[in-house]
N, C-alpha and C positions, 0 to 999 in steps of 0.2 A: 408538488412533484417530488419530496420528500421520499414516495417510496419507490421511485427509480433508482433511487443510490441500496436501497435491499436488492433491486430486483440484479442489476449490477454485482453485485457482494453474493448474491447469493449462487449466480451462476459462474463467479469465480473459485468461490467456495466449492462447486460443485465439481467443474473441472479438474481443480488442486486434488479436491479428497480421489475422485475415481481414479484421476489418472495415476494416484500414487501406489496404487495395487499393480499398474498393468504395464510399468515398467520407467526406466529414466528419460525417454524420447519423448513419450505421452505428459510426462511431465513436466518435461521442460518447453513442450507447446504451450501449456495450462500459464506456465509464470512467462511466457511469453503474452498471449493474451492480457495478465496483469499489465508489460509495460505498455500493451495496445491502449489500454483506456486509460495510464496516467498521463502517456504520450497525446489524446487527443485529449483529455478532461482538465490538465492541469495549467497549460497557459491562459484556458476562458475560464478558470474559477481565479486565477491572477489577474486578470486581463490584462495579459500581455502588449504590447504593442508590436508585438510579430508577430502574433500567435502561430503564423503554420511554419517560421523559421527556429520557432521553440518547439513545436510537435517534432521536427525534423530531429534536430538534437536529440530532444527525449530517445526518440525514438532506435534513431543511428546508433546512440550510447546504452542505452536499453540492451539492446540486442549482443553490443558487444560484450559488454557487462554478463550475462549467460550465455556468452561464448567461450569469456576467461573461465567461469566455472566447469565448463565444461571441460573443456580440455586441458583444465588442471592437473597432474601428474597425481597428485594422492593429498590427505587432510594438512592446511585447513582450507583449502581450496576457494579463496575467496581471497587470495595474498592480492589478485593484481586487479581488486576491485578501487582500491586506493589511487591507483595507475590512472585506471578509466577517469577516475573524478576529479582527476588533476587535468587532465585531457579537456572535461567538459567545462572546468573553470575557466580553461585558457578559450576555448571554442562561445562559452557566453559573452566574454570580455571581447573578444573579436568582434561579435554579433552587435553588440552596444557601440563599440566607437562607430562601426559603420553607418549607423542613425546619425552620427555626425555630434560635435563637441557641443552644442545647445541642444540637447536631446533632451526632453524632460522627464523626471522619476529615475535615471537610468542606474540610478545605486538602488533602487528601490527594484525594478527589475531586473536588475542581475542578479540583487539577491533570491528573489523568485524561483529564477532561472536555475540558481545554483540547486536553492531547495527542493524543487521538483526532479532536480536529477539526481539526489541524494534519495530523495526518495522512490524513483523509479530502479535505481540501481539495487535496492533494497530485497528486491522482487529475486534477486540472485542468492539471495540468502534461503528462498524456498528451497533452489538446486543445489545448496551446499548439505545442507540440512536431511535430504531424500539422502546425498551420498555417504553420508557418516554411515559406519555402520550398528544396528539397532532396530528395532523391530517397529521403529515409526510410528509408535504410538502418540508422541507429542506432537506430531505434524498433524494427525484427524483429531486430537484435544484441543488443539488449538485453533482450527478452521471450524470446530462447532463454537466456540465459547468466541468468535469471531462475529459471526454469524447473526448468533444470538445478540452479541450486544449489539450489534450493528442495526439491529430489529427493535431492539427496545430506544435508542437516541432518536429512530425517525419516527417515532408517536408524538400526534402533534401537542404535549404540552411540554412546561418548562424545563429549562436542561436541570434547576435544581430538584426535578422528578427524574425526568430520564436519563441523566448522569450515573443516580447510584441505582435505579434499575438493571442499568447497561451493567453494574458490574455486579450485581447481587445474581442474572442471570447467567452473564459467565462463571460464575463460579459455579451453581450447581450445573449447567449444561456442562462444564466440563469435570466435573467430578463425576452424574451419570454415565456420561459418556466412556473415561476412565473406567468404571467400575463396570462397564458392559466389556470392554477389551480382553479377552480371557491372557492370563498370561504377560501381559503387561509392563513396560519396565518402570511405568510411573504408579507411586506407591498412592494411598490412601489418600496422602497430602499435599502430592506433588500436582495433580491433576487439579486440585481444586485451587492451587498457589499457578498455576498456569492459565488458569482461566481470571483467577485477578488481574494479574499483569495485562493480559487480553482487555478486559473492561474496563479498566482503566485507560491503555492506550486506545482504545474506540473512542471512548467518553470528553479525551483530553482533544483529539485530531477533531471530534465533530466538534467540542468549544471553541478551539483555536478556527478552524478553517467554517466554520459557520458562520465566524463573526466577520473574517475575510469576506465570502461571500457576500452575505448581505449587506457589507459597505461597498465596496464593489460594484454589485447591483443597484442602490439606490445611487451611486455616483454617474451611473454611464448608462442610468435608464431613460433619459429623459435625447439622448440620442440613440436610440435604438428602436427600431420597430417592430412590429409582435412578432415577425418571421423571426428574424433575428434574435430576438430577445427568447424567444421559446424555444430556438438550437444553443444558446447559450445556459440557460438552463438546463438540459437536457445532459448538455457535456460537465454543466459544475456539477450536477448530480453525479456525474460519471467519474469523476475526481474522487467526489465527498467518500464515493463506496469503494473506489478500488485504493486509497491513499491505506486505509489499515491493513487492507490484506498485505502489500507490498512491505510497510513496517513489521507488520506482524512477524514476517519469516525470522527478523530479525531475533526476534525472543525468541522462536522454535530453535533456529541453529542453535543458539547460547545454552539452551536447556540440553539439546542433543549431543553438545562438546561434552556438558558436565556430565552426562547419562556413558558419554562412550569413558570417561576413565573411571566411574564405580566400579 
């Protein structure tokens, strides 16, 4: 099922890149959608022990997290995302004692907990990033060389193959890419230095969270039945693919601060 987390990525991809031509509204539904699938995909690739009191969360603070950007006053519009994740720290830790003081893992899922909301809040960086002002060339270099790499880690062989795959293709897919943009604000080098950081952050999240997965999975398969077990699946894939695009924005805004004071 591997290539449900492309199919996932790729129509997030898609969303992001058109809706970024057809205005801030259309866009900021697209990085909504993002928190849609960390919100359902990320407590069954942890497996939670709340799962749908952690989708909640996600999802509650998702939302407000590009809502602060939203109605942010002017750059660097992202000041009261720190706020939000103070908010979700205190709202996991609530969540945990309520399971009661013999809870088991409960440091183990909070910390979870935390990290999926750092990482879903992430997805507000797409809408910081659209707001700089800039001709947005590093928001579609960096959703192709996303894409791409996200395409070459789900080929079923080794990650010490599809590791430097993922990032040999983000570099020329975003360097192409780059060099088809007429006009441009990313130079010769910059395009192709953007798509590494892309391939690499795809490469490191499918190590790390692949390896989650699959213990995870062989931990909690032997109570599960194939119903179950194949919507669980279904949602880790949906994590595995939307977890880079959500981080990704991160790198797009930081290149777009640097790009608006040249």
């Amino acid at each position: 099922m591997r290539w449900i987390r492309v199919a996932v990525a790729l129509c997030l991809v898609a969303a992001l890149g058109v809706s970024s031509f057809l205005g801030f509204a259309p866009f900021a539904v697209a990085a909504g959608l993002v928190v849609l699938a960390l919100a359902y995909g990320w407590p069954r690739l942890t497996d939670s022990p709340q799962p749908r009191a952690t989708s909640l969360m996600l999802l509650v603070l998702g939302f407000v997290g590009l809502a602060t950007v939203w109605l942010a006053p002017g750059p660097p519009y992202l000041e009261w995302l720190p706020l939000v994740t103070g908010v979700g720290l205190l709202w996991a830790f609530v969540q945990n004692l309520a399971r009661g003081v013999g809870a088991s893992h409960a440091v183990v899922n909070l910390s979870a907990q935390v990290a999926g909301l750092v990482i879903t809040l992430s997805a507000a960086s797409w809408l910081g990033a659209i707001l700089l002002p800039g001709d947005k060339e590093a928001v579609i270099v960096g959703l192709v060389a996303l894409i791409l790499a996200q395409a070459a880690t789900a080929l079923p062989w080794p990650d010490r193959y599809t590791s430097p795959l993922a990032l040999l293709v983000a570099v020329v897919g975003a360097g192409v890419a780059g060099a088809l943009i007429p006009d441009g604000s990313l130079d010769l080098w910059a395009a192709p230095a953007l798509g590494g950081v892309m391939g690499l952050l795809v490469a490191a999240i499918d190590r790390m969270l692949g390896t989650i997965a699959g213990s995870r999975y062989q931990a909690t398969a032997v109570r599960r039945d194939r119903r179950r077990d194949k919507a669980r699946r279904l949602a880790v894939q949906t994590a595995l693919g939307a977890t880079p695009i959500a981080v990704g924005g991160i790198v797009v805004y930081v290149l777009e601060r640097i790009l608006m004071f040249r």
